[in-house]
mmCIF file of the C-alpha atoms, coordinates in Angstrom:
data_MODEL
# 
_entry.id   MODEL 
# 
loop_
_atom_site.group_PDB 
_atom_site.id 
_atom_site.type_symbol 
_atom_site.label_atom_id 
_atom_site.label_alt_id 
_atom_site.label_comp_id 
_atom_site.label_asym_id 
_atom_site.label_entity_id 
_atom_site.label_seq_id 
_atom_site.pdbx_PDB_ins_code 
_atom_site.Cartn_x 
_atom_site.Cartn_y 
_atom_site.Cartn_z 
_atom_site.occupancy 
_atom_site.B_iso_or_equiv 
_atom_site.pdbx_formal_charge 
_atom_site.auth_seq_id 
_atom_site.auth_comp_id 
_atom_site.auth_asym_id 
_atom_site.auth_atom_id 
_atom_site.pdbx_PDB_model_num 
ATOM 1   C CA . UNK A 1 1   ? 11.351  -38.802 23.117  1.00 0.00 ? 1   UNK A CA 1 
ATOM 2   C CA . UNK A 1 2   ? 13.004  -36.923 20.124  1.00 0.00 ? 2   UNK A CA 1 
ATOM 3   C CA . UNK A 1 3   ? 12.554  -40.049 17.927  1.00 0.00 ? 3   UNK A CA 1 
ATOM 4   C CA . UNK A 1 4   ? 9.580   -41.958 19.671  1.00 0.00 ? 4   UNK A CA 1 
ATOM 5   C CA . UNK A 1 5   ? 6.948   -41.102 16.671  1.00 0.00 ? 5   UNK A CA 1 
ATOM 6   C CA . UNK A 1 6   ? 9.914   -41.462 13.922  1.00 0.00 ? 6   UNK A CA 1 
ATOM 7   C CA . UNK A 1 7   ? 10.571  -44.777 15.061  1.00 0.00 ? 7   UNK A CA 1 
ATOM 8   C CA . UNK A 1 8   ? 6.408   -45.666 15.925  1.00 0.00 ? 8   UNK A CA 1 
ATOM 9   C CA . UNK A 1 9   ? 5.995   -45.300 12.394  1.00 0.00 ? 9   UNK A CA 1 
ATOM 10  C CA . UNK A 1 10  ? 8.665   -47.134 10.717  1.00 0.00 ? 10  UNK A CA 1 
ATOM 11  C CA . UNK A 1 11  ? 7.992   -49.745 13.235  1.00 0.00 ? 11  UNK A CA 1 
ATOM 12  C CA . UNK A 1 12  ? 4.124   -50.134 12.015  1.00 0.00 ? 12  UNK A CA 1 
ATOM 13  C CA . UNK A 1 13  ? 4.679   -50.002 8.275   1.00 0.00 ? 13  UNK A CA 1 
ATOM 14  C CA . UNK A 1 14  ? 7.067   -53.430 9.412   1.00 0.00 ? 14  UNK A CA 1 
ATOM 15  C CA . UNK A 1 15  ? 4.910   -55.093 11.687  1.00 0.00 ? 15  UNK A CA 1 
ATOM 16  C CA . UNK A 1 16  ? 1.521   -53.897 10.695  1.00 0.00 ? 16  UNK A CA 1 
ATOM 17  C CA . UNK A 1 17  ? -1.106  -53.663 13.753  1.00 0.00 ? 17  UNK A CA 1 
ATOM 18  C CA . UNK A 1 18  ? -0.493  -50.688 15.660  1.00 0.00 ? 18  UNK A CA 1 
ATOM 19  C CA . UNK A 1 19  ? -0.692  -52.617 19.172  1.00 0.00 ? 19  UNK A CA 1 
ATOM 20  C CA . UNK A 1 20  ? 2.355   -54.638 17.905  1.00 0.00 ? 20  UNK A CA 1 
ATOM 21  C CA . UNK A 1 21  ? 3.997   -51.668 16.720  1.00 0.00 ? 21  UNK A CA 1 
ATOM 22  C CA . UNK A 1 22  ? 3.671   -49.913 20.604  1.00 0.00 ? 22  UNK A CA 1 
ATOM 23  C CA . UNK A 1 23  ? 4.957   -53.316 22.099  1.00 0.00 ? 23  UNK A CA 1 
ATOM 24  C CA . UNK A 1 24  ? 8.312   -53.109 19.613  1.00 0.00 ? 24  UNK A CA 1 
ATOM 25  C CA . UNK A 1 25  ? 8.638   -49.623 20.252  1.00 0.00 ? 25  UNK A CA 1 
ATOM 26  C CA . UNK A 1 26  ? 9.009   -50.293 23.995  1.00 0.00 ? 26  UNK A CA 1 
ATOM 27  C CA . UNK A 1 27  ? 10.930  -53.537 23.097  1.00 0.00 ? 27  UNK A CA 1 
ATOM 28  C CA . UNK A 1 28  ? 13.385  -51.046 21.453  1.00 0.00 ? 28  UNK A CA 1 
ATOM 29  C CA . UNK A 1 29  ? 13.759  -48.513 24.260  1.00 0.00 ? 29  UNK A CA 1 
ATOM 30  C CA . UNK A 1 30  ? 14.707  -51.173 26.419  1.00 0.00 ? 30  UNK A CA 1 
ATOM 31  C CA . UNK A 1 31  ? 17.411  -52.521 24.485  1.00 0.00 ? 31  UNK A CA 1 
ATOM 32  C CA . UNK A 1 32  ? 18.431  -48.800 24.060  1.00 0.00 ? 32  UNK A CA 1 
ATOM 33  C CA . UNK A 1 33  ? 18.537  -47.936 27.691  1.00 0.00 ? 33  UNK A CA 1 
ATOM 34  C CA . UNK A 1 34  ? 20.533  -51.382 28.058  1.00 0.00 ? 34  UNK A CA 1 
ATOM 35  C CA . UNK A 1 35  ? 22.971  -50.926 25.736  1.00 0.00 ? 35  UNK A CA 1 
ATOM 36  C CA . UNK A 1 36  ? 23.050  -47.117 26.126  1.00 0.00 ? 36  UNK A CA 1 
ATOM 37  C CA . UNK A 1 37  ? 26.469  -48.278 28.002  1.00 0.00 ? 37  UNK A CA 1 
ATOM 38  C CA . UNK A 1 38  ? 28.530  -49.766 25.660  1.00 0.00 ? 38  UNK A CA 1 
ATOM 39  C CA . UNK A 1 39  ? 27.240  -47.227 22.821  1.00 0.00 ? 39  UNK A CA 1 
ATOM 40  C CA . UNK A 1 40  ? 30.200  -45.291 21.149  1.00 0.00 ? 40  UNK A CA 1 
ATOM 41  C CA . UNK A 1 41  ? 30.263  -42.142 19.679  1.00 0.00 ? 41  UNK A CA 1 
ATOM 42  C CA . UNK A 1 42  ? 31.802  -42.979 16.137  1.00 0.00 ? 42  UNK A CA 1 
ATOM 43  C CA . UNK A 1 43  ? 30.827  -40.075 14.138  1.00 0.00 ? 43  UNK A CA 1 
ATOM 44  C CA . UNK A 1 44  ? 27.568  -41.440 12.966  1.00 0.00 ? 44  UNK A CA 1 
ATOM 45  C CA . UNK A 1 45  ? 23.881  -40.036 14.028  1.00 0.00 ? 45  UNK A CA 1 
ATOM 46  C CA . UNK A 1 46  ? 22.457  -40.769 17.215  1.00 0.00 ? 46  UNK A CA 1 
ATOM 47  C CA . UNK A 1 47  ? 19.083  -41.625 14.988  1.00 0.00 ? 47  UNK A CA 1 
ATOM 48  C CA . UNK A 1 48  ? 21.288  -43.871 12.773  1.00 0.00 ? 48  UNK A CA 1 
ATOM 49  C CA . UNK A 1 49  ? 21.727  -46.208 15.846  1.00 0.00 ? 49  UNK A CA 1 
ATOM 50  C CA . UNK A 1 50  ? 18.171  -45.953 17.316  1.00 0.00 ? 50  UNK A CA 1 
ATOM 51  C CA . UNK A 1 51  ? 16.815  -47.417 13.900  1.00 0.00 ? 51  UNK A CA 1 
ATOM 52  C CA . UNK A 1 52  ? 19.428  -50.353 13.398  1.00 0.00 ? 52  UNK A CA 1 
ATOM 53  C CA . UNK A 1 53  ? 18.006  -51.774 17.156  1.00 0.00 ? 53  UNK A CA 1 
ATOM 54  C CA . UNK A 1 54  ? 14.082  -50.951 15.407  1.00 0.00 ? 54  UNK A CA 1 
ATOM 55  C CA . UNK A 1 55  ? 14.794  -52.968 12.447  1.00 0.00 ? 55  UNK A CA 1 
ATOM 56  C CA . UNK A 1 56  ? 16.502  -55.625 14.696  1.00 0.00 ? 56  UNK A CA 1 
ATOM 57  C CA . UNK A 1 57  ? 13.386  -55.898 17.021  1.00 0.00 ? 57  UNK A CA 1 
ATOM 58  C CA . UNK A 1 58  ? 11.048  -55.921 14.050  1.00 0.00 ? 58  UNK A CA 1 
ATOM 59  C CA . UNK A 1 59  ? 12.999  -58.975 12.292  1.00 0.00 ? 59  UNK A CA 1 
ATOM 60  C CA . UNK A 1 60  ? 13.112  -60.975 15.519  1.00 0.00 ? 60  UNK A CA 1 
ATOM 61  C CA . UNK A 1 61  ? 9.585   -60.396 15.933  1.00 0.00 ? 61  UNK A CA 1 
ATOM 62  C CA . UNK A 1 62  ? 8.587   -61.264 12.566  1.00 0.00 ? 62  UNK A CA 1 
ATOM 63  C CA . UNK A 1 63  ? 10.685  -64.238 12.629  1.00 0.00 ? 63  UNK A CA 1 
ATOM 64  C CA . UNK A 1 64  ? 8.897   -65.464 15.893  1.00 0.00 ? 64  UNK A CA 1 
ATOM 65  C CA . UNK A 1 65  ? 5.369   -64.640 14.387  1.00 0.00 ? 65  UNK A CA 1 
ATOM 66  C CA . UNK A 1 66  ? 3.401   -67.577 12.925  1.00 0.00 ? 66  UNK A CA 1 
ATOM 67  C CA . UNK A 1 67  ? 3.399   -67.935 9.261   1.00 0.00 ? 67  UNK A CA 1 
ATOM 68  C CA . UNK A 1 68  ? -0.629  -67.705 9.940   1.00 0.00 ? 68  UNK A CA 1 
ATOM 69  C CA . UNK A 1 69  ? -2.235  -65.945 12.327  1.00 0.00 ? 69  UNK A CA 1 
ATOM 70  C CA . UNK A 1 70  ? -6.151  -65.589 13.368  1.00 0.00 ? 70  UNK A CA 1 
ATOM 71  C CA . UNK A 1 71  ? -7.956  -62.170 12.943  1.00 0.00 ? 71  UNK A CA 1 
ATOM 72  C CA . UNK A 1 72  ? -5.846  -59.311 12.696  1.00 0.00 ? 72  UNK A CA 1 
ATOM 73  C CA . UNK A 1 73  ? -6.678  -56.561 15.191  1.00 0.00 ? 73  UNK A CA 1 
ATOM 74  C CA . UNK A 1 74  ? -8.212  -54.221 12.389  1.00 0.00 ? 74  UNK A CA 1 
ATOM 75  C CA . UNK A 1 75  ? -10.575 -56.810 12.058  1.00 0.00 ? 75  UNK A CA 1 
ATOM 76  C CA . UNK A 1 76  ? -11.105 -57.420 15.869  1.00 0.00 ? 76  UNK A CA 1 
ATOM 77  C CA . UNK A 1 77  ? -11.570 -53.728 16.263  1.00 0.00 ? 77  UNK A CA 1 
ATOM 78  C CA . UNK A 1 78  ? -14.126 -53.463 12.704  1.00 0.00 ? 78  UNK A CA 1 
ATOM 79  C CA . UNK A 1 79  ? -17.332 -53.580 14.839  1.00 0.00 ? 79  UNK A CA 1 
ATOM 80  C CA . UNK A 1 80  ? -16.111 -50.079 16.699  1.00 0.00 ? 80  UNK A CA 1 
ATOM 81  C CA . UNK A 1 81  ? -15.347 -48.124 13.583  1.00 0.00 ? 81  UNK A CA 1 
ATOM 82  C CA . UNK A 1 82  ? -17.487 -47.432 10.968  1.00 0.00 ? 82  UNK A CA 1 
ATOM 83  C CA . UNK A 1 83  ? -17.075 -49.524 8.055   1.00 0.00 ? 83  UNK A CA 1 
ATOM 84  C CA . UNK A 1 84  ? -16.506 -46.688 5.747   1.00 0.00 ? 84  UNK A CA 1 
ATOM 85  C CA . UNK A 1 85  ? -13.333 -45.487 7.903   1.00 0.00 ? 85  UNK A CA 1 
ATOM 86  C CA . UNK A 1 86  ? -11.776 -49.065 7.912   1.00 0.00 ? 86  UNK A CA 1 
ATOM 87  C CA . UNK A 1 87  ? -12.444 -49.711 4.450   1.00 0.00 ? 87  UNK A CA 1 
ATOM 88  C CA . UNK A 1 88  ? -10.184 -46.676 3.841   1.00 0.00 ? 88  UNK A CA 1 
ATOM 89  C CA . UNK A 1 89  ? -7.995  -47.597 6.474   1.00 0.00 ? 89  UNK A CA 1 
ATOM 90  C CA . UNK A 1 90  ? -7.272  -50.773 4.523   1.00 0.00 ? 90  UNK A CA 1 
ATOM 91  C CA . UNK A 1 91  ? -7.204  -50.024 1.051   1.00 0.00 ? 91  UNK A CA 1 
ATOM 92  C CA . UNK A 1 92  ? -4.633  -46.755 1.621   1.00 0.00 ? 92  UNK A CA 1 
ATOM 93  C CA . UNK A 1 93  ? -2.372  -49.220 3.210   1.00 0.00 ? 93  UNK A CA 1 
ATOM 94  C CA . UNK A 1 94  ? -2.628  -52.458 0.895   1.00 0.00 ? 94  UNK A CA 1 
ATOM 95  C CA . UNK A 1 95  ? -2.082  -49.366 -1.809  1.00 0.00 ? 95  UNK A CA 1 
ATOM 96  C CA . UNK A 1 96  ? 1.483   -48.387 -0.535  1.00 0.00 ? 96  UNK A CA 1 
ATOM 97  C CA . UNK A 1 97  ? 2.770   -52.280 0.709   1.00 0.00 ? 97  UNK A CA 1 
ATOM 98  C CA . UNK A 1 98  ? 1.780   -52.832 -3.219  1.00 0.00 ? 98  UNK A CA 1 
ATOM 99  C CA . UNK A 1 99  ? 3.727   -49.992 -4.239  1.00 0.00 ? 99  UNK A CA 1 
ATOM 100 C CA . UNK A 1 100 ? 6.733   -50.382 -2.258  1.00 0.00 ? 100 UNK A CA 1 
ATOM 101 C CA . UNK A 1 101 ? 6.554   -53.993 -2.754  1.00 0.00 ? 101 UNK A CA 1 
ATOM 102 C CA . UNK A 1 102 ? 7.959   -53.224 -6.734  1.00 0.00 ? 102 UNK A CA 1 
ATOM 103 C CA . UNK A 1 103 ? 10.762  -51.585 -5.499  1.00 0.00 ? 103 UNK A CA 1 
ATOM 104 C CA . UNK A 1 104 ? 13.877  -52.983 -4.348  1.00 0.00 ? 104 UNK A CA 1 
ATOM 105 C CA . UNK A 1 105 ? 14.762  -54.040 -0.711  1.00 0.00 ? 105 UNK A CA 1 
ATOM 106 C CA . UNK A 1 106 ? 17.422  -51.486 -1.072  1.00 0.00 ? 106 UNK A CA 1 
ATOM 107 C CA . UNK A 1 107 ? 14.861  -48.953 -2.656  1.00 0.00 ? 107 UNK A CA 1 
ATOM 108 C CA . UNK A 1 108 ? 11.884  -49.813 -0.079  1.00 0.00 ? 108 UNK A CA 1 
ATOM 109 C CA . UNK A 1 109 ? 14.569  -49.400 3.164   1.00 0.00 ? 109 UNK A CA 1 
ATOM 110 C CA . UNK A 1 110 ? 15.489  -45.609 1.612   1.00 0.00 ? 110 UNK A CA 1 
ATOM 111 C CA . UNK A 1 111 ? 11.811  -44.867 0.975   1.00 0.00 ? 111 UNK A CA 1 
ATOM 112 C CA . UNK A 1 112 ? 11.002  -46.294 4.453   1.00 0.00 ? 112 UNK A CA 1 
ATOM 113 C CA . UNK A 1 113 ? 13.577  -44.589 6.172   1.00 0.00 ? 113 UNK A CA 1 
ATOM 114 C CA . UNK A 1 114 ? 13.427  -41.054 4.352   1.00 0.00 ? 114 UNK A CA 1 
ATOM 115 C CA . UNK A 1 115 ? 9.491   -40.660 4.309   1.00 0.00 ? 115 UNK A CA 1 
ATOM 116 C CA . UNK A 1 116 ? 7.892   -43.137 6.559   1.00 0.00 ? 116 UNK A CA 1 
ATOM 117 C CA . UNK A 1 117 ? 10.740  -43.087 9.627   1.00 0.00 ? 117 UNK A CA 1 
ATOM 118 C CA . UNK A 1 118 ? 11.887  -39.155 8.745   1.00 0.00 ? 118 UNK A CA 1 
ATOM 119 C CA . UNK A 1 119 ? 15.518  -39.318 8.242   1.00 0.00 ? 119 UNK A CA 1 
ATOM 120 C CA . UNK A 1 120 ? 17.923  -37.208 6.334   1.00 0.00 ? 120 UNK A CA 1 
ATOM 121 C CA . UNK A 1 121 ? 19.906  -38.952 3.835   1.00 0.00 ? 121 UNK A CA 1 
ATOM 122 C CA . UNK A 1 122 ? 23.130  -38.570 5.343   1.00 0.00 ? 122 UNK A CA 1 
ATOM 123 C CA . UNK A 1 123 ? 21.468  -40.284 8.831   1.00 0.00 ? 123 UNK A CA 1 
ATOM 124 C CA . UNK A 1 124 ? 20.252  -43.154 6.057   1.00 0.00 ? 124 UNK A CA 1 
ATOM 125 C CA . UNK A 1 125 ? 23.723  -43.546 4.386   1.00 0.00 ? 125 UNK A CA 1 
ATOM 126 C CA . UNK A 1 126 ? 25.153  -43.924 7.751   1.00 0.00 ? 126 UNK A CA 1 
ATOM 127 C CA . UNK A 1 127 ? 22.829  -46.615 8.663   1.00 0.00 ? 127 UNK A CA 1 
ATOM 128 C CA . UNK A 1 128 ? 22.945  -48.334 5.415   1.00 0.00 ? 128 UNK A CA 1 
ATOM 129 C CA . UNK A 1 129 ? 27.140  -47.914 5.214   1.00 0.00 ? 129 UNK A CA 1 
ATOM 130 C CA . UNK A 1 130 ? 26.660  -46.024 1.867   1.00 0.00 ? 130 UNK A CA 1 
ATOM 131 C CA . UNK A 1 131 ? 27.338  -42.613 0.720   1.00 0.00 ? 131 UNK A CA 1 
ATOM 132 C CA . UNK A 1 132 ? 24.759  -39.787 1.154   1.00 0.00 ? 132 UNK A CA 1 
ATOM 133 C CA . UNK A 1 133 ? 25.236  -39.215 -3.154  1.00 0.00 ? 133 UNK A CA 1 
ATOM 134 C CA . UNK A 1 134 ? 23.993  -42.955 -3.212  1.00 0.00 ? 134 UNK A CA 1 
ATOM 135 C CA . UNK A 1 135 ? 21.205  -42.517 -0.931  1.00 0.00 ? 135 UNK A CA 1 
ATOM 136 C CA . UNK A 1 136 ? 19.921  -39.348 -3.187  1.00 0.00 ? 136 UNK A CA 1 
ATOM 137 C CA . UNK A 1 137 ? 20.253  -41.609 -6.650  1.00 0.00 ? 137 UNK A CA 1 
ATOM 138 C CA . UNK A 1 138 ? 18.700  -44.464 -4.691  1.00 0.00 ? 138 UNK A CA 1 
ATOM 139 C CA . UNK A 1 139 ? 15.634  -42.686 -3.402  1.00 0.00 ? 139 UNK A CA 1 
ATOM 140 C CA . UNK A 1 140 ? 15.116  -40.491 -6.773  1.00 0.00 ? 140 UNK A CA 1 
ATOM 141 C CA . UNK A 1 141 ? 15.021  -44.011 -8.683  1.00 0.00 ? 141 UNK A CA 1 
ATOM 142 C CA . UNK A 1 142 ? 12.492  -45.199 -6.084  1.00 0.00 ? 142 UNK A CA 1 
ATOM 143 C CA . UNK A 1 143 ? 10.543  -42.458 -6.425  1.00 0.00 ? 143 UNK A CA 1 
ATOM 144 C CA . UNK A 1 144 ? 10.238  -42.781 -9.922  1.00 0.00 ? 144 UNK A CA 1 
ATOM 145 C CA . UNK A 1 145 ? 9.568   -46.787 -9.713  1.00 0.00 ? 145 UNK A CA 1 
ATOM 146 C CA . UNK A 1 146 ? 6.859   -45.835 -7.652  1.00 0.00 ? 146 UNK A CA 1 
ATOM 147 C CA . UNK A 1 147 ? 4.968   -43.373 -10.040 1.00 0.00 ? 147 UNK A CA 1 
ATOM 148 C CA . UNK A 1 148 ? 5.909   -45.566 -12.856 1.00 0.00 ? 148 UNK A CA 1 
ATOM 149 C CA . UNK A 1 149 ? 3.267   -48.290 -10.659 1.00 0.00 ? 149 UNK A CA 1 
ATOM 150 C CA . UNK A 1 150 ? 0.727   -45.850 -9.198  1.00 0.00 ? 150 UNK A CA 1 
ATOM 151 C CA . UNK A 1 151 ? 0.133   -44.422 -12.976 1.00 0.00 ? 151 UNK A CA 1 
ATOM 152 C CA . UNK A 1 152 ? 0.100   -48.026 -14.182 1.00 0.00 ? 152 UNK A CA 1 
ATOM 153 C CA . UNK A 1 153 ? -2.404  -48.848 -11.677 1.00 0.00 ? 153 UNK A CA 1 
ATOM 154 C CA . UNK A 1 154 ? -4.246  -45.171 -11.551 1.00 0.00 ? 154 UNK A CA 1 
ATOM 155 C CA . UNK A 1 155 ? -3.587  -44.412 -8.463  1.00 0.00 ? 155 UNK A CA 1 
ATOM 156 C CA . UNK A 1 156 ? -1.099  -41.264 -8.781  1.00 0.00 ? 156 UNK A CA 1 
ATOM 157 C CA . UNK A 1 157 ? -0.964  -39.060 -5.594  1.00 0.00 ? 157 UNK A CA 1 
ATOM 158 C CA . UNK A 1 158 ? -0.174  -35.703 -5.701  1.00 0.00 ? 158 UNK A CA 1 
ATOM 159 C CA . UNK A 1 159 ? 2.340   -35.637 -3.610  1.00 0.00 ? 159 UNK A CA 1 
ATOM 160 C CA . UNK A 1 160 ? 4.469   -38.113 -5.448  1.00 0.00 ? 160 UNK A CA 1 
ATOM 161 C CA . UNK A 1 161 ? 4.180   -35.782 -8.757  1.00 0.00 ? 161 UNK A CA 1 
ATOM 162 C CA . UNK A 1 162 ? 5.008   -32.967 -7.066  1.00 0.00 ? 162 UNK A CA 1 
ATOM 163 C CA . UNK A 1 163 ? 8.460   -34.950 -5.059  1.00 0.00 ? 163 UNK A CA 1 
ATOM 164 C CA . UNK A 1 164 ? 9.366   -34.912 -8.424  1.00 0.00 ? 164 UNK A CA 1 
ATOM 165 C CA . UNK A 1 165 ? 9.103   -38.280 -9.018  1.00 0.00 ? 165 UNK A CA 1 
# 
C-alpha cells in the first residue's frame, strides 16, 4: 500500500492509458506477492525492488502491444468529458513525453524515477547500480536539458525554474 500510487504513476507515464496502468499495477503485485519468497534482504531499498518488477511488467507489456492499435481510451472516453478538459489532458502530457524524450534514457529513468515514481536518489542509485553522487549529477543535467527545451519551445514551468534547473 506504501508504494501503490508511487508505482501507479510511474507505471502510466510508461504505458499511457490509465486502465492499462491499473491492470500492470496489479500485474506487479502479483509477481511481488509470488516472489515475496525468494526476496533477499541485500542492503538495498525495499522500493528499489518493487520498481525493477514495474519496469519489468511495463516492458513485457509493451513488447506484447501491437505496433498499432485502434482508439486509445482518451479518445473512447472524449464524448464524457468536456472537450476543453481533454484537450488539456492531452497537450500537458504530449508536452512532458516531448520533453523527456530529449533527454537521455539514462536521464529520462532518473527524472522518471525521482519526480514521476517519488524516489530518493539513493533508492534510484540502488536500482540503477550507480552511486547516489551520480544520480544527483545525472538528474541536475536532466533538469537543465529540460529547461534548455521548454525555453526553446516557450513552455517554461515554474516549477522547473525554481528546481533550479
Amino acid at each position: 500500500d506504501a508504494y501503490a500510487a508511487q508505482l501507479y504513476r510511474f507505471l502510466l507515464l510508461r504505458v499511457r492509458q490509465p486502465a492499462d496502468a491499473e491492470d500492470l499495477l496489479q500485474r506487479v503485485f502479483m509477481k511481488v506477492v509470488e516472489a515475496l519468497p525468494r526476496y533477499e534482504d541485500r542492503g538495498l531499498p525495499f522500493g528499489a525492488w518493487l520498481f525493477r518488477i514495474a519496469r519489468n511488467v511495463a516492458i513485457d507489456f509493451e513488447r506484447a502491444r501491437p505496433s498499432h492499435e485502434a482508439l486509445s481510451d482518451e479518445q473512447r472516453d472524449a464524448d464524457e468529458r468536456q472537450p476543453a478538459v481533454l484537450a488539456e489532458i492531452m497537450a500537458s502530457r504530449t508536452a512532458i513525453r516531448a520533453a523527456l524524450a530529449v533527454l537521455t534514457k539514462e536521464q529520462r529513468d532518473v527524472i522518471v524515477y525521482r519526480f514521476f515514481a517519488g524516489l530518493s536518489p539513493r533508492e534510484i542509485a540502488s536500482l540503477m547500480g550507480k552511486r547516489e553522487g551520480s544520480i544527483r549529477a545525472t538528474q541536475f543535467r536532466a533538469l537543465a536539458a529540460l529547461r534548455r527545451h521548454l525555453e526553446a519551445v516557450g513552455d517554461t514551468d515554474p516549477r522547473l525554474a525554481e528546481a533550479g534547473a
